[in-house]
ChimeraX commands (.cxc) that place a marker at each C-alpha (Angstrom):
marker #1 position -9.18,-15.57,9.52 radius 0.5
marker #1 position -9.33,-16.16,5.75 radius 0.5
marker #1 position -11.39,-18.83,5.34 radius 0.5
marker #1 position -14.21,-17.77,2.66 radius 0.5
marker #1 position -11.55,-15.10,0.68 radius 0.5
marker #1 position -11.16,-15.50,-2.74 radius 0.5
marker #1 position -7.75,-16.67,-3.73 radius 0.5
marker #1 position -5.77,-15.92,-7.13 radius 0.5
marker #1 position -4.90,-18.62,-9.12 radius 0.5
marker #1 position -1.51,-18.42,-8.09 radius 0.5
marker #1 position -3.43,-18.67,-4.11 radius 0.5
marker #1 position -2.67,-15.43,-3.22 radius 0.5
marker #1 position -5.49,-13.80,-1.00 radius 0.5
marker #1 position -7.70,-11.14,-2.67 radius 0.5
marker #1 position -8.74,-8.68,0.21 radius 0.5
marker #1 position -12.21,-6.94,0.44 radius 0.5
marker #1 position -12.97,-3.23,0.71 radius 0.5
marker #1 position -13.52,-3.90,4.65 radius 0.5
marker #1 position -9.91,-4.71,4.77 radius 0.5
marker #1 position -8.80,-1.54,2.10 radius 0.5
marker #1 position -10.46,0.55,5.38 radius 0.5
marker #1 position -8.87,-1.36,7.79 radius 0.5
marker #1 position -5.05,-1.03,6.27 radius 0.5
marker #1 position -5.80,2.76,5.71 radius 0.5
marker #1 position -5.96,3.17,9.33 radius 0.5
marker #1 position -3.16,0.68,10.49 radius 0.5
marker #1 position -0.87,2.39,7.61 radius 0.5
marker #1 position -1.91,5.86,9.10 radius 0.5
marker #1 position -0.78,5.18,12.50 radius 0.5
marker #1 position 2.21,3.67,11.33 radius 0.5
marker #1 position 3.08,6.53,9.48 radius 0.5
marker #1 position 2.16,8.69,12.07 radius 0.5
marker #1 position 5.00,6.68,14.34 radius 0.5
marker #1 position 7.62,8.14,12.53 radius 0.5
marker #1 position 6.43,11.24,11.93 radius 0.5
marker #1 position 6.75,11.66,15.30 radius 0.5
marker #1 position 9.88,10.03,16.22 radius 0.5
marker #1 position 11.90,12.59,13.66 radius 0.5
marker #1 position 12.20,15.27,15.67 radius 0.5
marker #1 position 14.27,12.87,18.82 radius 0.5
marker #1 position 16.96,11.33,16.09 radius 0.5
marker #1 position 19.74,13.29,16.91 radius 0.5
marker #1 position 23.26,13.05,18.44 radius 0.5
marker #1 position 23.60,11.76,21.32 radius 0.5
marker #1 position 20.49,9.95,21.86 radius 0.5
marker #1 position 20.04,5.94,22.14 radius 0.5
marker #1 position 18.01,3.94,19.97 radius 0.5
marker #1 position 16.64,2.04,22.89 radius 0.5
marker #1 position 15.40,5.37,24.13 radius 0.5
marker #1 position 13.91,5.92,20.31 radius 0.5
marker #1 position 12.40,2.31,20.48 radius 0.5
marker #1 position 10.47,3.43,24.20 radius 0.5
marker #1 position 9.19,6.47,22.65 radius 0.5
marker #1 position 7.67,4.76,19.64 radius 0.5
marker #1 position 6.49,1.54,21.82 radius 0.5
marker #1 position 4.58,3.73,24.07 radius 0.5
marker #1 position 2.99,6.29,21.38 radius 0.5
marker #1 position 1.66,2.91,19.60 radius 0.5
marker #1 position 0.06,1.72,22.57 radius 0.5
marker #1 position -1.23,4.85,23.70 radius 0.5
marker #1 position -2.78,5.22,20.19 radius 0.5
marker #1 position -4.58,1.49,20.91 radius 0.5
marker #1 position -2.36,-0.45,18.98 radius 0.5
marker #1 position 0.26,-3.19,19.22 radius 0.5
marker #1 position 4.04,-3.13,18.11 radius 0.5
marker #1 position 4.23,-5.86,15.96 radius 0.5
marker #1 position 8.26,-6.57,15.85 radius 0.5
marker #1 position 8.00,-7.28,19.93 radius 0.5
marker #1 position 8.55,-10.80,21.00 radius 0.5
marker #1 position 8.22,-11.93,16.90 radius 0.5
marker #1 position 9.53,-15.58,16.18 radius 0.5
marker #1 position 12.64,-15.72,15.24 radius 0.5
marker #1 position 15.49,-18.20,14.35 radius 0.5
marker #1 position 17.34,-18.20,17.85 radius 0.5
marker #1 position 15.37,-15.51,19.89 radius 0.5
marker #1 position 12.09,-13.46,19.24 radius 0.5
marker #1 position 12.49,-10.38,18.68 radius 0.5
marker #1 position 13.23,-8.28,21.85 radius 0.5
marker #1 position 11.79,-4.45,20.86 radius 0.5
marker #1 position 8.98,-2.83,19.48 radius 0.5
marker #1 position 10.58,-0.92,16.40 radius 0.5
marker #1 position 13.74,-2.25,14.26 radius 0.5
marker #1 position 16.60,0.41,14.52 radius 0.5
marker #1 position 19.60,-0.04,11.21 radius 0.5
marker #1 position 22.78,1.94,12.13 radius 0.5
marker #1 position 24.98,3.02,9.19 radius 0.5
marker #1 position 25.81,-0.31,7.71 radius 0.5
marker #1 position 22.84,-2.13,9.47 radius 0.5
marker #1 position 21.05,-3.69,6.38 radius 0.5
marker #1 position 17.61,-4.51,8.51 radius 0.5
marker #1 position 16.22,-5.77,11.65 radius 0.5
marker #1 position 18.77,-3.54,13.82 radius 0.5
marker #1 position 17.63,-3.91,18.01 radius 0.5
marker #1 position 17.20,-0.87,19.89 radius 0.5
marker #1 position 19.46,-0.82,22.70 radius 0.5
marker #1 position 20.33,1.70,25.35 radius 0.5
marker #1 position 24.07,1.17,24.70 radius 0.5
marker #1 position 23.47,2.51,20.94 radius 0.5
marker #1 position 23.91,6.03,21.15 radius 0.5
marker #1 position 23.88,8.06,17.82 radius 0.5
marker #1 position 26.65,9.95,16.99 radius 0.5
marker #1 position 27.57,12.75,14.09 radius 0.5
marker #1 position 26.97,11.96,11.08 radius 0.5
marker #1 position 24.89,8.49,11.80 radius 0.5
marker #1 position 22.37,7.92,9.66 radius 0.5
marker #1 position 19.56,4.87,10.39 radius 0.5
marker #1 position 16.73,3.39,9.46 radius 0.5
marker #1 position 13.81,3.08,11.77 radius 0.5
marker #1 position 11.08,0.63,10.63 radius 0.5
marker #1 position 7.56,0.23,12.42 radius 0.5
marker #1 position 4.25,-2.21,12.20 radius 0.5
marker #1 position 1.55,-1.53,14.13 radius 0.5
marker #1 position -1.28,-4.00,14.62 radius 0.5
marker #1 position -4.31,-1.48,14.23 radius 0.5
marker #1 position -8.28,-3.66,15.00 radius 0.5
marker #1 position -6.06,-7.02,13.72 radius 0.5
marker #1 position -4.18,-5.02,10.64 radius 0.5
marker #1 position -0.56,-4.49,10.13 radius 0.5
marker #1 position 0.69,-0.84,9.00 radius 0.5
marker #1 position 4.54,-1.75,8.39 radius 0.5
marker #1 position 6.68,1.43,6.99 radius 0.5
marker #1 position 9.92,2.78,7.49 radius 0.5
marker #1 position 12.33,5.42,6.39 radius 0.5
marker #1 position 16.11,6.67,6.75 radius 0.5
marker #1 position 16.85,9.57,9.22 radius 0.5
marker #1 position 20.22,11.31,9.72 radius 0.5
marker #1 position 21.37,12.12,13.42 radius 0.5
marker #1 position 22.85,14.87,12.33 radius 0.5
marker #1 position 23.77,16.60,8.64 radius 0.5
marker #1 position 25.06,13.92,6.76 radius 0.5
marker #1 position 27.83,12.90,4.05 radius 0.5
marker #1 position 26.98,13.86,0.07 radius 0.5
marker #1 position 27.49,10.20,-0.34 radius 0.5
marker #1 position 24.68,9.00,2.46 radius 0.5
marker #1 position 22.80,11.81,1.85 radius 0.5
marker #1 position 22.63,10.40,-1.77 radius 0.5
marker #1 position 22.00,6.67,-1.43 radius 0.5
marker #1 position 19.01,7.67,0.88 radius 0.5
marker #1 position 17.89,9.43,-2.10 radius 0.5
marker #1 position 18.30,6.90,-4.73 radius 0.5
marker #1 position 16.92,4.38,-2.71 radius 0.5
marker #1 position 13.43,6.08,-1.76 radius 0.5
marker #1 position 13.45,6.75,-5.46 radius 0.5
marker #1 position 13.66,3.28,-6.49 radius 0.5
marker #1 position 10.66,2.64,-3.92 radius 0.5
marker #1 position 8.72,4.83,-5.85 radius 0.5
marker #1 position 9.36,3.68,-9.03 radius 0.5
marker #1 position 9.01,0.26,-7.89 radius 0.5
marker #1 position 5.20,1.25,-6.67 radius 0.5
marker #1 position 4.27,2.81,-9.92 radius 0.5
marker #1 position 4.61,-0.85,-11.59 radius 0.5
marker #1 position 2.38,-2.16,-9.00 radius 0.5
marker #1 position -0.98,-2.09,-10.50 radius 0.5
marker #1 position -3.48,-4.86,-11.83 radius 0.5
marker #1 position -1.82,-7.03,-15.11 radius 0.5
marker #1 position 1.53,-6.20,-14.58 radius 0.5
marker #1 position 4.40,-8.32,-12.86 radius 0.5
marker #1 position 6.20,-8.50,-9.81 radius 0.5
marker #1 position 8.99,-8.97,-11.75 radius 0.5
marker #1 position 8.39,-5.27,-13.56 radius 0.5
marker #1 position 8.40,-4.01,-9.99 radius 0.5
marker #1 position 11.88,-5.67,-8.93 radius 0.5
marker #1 position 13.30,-4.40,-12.38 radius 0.5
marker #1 position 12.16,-1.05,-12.23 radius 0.5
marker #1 position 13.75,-0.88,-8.84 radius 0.5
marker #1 position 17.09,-2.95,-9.86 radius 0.5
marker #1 position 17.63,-0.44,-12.87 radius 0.5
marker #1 position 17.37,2.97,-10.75 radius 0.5
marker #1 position 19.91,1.41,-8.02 radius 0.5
marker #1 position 22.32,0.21,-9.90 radius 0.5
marker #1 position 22.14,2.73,-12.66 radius 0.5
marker #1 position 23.18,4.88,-9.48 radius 0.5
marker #1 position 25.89,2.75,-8.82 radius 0.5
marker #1 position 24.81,1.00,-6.22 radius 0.5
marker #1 position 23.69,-2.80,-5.59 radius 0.5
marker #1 position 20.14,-4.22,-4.27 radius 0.5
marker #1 position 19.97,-6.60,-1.38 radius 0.5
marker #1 position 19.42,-10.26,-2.37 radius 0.5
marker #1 position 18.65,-11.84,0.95 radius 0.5
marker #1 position 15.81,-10.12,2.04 radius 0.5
marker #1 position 12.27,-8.99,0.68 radius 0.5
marker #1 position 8.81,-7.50,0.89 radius 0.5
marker #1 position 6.19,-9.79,1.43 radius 0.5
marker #1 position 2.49,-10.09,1.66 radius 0.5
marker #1 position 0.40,-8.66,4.84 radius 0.5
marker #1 position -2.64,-7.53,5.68 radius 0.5
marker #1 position -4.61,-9.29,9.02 radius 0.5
marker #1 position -0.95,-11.82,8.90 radius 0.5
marker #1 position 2.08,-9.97,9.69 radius 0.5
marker #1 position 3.99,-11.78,6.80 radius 0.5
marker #1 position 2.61,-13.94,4.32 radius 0.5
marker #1 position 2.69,-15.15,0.25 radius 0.5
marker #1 position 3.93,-13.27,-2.38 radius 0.5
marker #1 position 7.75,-12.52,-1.43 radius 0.5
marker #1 position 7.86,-9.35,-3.45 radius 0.5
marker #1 position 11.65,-9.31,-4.91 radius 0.5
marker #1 position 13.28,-6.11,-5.57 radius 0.5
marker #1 position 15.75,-7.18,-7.77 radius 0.5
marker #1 position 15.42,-9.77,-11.12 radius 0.5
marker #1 position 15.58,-13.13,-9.61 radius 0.5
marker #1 position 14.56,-15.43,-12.70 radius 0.5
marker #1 position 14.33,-17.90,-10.21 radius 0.5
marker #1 position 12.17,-16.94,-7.99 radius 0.5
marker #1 position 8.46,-18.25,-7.15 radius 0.5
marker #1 position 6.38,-14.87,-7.93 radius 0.5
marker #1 position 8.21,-13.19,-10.04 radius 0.5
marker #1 position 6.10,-13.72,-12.70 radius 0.5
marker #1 position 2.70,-13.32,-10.68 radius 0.5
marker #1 position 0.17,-11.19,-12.40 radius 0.5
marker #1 position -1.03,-8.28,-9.68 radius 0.5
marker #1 position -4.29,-7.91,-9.27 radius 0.5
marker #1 position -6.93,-6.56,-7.06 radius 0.5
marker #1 position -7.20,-6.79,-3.52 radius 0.5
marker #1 position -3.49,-8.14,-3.40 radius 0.5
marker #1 position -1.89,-6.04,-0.28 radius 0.5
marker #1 position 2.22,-6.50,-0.15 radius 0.5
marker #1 position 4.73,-4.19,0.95 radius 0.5
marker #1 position 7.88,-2.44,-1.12 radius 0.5
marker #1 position 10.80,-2.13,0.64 radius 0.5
marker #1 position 14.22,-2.44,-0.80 radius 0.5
marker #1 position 17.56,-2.39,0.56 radius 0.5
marker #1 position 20.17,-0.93,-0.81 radius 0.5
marker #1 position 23.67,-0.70,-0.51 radius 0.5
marker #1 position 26.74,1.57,-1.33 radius 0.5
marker #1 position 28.93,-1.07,-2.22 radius 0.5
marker #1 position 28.61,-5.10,-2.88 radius 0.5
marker #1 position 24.92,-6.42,-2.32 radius 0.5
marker #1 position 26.17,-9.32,0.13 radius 0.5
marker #1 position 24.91,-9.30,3.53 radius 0.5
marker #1 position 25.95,-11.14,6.94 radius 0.5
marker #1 position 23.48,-12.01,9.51 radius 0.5
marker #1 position 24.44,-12.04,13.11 radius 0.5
marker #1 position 24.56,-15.93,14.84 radius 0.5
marker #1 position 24.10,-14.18,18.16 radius 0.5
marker #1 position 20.50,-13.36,17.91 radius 0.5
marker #1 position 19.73,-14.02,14.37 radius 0.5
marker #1 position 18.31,-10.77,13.27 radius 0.5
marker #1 position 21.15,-8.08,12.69 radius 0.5
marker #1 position 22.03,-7.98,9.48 radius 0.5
marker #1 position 25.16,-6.07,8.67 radius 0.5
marker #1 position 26.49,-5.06,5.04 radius 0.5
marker #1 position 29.95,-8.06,4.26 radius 0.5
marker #1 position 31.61,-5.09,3.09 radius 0.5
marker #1 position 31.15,-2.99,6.08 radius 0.5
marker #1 position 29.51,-0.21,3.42 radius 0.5
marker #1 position 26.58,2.18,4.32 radius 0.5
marker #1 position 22.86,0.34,3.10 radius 0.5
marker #1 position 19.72,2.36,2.97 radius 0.5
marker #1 position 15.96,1.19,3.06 radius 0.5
marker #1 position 12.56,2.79,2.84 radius 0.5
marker #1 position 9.18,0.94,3.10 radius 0.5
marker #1 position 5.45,1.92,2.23 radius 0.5
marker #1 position 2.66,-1.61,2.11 radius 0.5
marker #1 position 0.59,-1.04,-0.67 radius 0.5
marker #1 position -3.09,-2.64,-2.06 radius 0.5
marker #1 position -3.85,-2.99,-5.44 radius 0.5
marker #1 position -6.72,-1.23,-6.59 radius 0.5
marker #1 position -8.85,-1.43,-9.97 radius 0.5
marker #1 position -6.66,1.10,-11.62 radius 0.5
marker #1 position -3.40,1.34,-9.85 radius 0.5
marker #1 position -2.24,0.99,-6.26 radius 0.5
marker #1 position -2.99,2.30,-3.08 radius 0.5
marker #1 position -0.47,3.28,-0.68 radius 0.5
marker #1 position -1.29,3.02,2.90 radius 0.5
marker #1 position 1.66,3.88,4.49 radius 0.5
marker #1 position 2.02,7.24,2.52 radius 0.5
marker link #1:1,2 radius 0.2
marker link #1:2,3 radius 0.2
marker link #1:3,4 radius 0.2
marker link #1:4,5 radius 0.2
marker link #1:5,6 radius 0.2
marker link #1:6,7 radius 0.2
marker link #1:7,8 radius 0.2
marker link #1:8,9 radius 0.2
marker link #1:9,10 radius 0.2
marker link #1:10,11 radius 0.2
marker link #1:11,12 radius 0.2
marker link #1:12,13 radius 0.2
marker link #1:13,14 radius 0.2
marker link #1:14,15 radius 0.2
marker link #1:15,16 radius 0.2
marker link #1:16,17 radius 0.2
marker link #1:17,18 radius 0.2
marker link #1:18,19 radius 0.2
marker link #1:19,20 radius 0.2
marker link #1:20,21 radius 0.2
marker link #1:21,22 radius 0.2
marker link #1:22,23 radius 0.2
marker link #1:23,24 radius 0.2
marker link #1:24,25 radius 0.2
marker link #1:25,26 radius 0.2
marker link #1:26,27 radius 0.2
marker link #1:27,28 radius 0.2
marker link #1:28,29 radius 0.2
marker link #1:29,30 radius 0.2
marker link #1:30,31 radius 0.2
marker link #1:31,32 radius 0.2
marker link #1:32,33 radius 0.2
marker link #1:33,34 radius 0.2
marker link #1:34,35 radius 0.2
marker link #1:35,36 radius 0.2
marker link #1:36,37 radius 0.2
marker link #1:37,38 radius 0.2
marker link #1:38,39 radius 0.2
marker link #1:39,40 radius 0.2
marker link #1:40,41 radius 0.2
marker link #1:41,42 radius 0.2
marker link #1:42,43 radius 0.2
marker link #1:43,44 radius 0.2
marker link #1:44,45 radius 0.2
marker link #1:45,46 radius 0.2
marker link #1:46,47 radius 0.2
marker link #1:47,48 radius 0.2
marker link #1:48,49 radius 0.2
marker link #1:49,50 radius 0.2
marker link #1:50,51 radius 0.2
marker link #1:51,52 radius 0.2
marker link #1:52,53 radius 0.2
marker link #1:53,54 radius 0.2
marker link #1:54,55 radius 0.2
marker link #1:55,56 radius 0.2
marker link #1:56,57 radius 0.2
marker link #1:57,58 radius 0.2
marker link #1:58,59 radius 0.2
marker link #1:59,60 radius 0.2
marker link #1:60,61 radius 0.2
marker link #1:61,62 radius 0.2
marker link #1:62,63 radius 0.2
marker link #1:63,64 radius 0.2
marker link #1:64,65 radius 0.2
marker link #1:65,66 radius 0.2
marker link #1:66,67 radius 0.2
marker link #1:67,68 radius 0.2
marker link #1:68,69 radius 0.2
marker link #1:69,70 radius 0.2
marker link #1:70,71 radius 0.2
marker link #1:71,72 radius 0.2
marker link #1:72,73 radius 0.2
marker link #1:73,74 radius 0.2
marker link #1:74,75 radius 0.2
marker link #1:75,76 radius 0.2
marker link #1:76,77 radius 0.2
marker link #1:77,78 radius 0.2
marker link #1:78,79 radius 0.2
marker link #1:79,80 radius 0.2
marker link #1:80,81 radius 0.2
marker link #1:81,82 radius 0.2
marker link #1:82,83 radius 0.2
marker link #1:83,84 radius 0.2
marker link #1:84,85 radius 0.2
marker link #1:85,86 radius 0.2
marker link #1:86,87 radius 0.2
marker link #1:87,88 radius 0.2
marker link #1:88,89 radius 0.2
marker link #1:89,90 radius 0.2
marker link #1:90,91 radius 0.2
marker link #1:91,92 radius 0.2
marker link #1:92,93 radius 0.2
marker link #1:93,94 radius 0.2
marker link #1:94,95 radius 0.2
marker link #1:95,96 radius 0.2
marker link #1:96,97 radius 0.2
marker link #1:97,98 radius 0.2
marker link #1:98,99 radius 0.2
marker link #1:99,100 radius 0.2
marker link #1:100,101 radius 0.2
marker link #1:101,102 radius 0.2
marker link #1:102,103 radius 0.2
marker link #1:103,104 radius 0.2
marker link #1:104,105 radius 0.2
marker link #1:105,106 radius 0.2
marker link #1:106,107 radius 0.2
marker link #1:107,108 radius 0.2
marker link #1:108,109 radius 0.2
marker link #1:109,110 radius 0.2
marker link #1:110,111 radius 0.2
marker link #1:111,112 radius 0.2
marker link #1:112,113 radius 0.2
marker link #1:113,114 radius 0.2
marker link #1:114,115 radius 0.2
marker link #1:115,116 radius 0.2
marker link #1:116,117 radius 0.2
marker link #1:117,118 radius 0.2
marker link #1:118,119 radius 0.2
marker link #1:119,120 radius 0.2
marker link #1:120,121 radius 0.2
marker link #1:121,122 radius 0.2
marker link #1:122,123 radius 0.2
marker link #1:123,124 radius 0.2
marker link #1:124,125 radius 0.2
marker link #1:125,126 radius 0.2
marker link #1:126,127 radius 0.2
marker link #1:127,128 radius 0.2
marker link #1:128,129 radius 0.2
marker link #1:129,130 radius 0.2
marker link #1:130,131 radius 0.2
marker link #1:131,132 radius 0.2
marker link #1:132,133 radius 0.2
marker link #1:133,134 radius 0.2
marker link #1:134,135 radius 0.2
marker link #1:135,136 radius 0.2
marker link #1:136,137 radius 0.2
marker link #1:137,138 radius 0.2
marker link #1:138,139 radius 0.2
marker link #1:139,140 radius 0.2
marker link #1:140,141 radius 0.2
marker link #1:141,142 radius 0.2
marker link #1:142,143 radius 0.2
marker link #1:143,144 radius 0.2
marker link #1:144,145 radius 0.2
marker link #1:145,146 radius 0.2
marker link #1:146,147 radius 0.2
marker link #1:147,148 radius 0.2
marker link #1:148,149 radius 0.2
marker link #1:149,150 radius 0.2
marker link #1:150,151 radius 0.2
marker link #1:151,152 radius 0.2
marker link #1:152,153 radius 0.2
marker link #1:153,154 radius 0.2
marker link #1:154,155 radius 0.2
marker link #1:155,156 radius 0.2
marker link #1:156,157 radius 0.2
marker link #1:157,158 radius 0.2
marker link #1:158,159 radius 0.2
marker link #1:159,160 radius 0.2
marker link #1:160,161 radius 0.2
marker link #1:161,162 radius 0.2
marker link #1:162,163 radius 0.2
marker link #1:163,164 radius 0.2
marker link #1:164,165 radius 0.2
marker link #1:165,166 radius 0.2
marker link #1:166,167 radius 0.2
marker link #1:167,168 radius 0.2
marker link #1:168,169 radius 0.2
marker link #1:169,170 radius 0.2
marker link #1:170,171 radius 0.2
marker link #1:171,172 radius 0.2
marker link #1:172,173 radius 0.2
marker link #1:173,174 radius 0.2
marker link #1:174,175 radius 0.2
marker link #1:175,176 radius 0.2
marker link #1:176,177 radius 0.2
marker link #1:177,178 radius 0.2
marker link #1:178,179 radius 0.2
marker link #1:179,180 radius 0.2
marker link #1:180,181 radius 0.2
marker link #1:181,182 radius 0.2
marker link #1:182,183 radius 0.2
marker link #1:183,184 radius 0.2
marker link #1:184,185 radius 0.2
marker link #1:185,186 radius 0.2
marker link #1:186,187 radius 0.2
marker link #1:187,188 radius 0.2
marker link #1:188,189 radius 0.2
marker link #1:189,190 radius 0.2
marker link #1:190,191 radius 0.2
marker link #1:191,192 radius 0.2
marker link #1:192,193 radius 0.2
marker link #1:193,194 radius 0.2
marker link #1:194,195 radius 0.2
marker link #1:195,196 radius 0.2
marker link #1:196,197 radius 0.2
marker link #1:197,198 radius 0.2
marker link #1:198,199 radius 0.2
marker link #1:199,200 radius 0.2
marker link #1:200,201 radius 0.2
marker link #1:201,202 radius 0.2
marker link #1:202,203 radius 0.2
marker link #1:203,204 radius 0.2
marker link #1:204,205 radius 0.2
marker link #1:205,206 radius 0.2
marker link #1:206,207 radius 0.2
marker link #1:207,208 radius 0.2
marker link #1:208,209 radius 0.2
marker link #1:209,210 radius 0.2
marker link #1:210,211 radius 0.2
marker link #1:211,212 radius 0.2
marker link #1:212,213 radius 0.2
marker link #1:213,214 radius 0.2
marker link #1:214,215 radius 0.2
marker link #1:215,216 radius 0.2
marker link #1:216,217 radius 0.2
marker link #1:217,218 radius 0.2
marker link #1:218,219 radius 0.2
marker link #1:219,220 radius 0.2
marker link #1:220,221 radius 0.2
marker link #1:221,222 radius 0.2
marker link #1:222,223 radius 0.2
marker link #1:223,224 radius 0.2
marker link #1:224,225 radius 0.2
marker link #1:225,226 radius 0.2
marker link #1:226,227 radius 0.2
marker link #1:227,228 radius 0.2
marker link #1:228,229 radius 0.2
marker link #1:229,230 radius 0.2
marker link #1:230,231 radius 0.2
marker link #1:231,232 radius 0.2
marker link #1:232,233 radius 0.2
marker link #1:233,234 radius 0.2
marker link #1:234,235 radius 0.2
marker link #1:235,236 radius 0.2
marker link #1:236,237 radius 0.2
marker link #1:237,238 radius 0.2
marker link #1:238,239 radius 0.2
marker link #1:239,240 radius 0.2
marker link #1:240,241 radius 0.2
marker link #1:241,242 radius 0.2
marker link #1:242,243 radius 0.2
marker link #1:243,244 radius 0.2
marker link #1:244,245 radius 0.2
marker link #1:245,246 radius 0.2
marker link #1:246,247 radius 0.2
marker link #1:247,248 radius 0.2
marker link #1:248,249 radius 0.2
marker link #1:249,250 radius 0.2
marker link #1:250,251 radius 0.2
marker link #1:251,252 radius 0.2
marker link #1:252,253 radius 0.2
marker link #1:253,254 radius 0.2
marker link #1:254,255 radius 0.2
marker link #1:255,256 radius 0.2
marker link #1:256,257 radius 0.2
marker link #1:257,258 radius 0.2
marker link #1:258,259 radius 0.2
marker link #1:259,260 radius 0.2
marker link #1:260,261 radius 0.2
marker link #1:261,262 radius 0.2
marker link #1:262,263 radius 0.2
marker link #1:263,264 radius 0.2
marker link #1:264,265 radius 0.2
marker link #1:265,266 radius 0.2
view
């Protein structure tokens, strides 16, 4: 698959322009996805019947849901989109049982699988009009996204990245998830670099120079309170906030280009 691509000297893959086409399409549809779920998140509704709607627009738009049936610790994954419920850090299942109720707010996070390319995105909704205080972390945390991307261009760090996005969120108050990251992606679902979004000095990449043709995704999780998380030993994907607090999380996957970044999921 990417057998003759040129490698950083840290080995991370440098894509082609065939591949910058190939994302702009599979971030497009992804996109698309939740464009068009918006308008069914509302009270009363289950996010199993949310996860149907969303499996079936991606196949009808020739594409695959890429969460559906993906490895996992104790089970694959059983649905096509994740669903996170309040204090639902990540990887929330869709289930008919679910049912939003007033004042909910979730995120809803989708990769397609466009001609062998993964579009992965996501972004918070609110079943109904929401509390100042959710209403605000959704804020600051698609803010620290942002500033997070605006680091992400050829010489700089990953480790600028994860500090302009640690600064924002806890300037705010709040606290960014530890256990969980972006990551590469492109024709692999997930792959090398981890892409931190807080200062780890420990941590492999942090100190990787960006440059061209690297494709990664952005996505941090934050939370109200305490950063510590709790993953469910039933299935092994639910991961709840330890405090029981509300988390928030917004995604875009991202290429560097010559001069900057470009964002396919925008």
């Amino acid at each position: 698959m990417y057998e003759n691509y040129k490698r950083s000297s840290s080995g991370i893959l440098i894509h082609v322009e065939e591949d910058f086409e190939g994302m702009r399409k599979a971030g497009k549809l992804a996109k698309q996805v939740l464009d068009y779920i918006s308008e069914f998140v509302k009270e009363g509704v289950s996010t199993g019947y949310l996860n149907d709607l969303c499996h079936d627009f991606i196949i009808k738009n020739g594409a695959i849901p890429a969460p559906l049936n993906y490895r996992g610790l104790i089970m694959p994954f059983p649905k096509s989109i994740c669903t996170s419920v309040n204090n639902v850090v990540c990887h929330g299942i869709p289930s008919e049982k679910e049912i939003l109720k007033e004042g909910d707010v979730m995120n809803i996070d989708v990769t397609v699988i466009l001609n062998g390319y993964h579009g992965d995105t996501s972004r918070m909704y609110f079943a109904s009009k929401p509390s100042i205080m959710a209403e605000r972390l959704c804020k600051i945390t698609k803010e620290a996204m942002m500033l997070g991307i605006e680091k992400a261009k050829p010489g700089n760090t990953l480790r600028q990245i994860a500090i302009a996005i640690q600064n924002h969120v806890e300037n705010n108050g709040y606290s960014c998830v530890r256990d969980f990251c972006g990551h590469g992606t492109g024709k692999i679902f997930h792959m090398e670099p981890q892409i931190m979004h807080f200062n780890e000095p420990k941590s492999k990449y942090q100190d990787l120079i960006l440059e061209e043709g690297m494709f990664f995704t952005i996505e941090p999780m934050v939370n109200a309170e305490k950063y510590q998380t709790v993953v469910s030993k039933t299935d092994g994907w639910v991961a709840t906030t330890k405090d029981k607090s509300l988390s928030a999380q917004y995604e875009h996957t991202i290429g560097i280009t010559k001069t900057g970044n470009e964002i396919f999921t925008l």
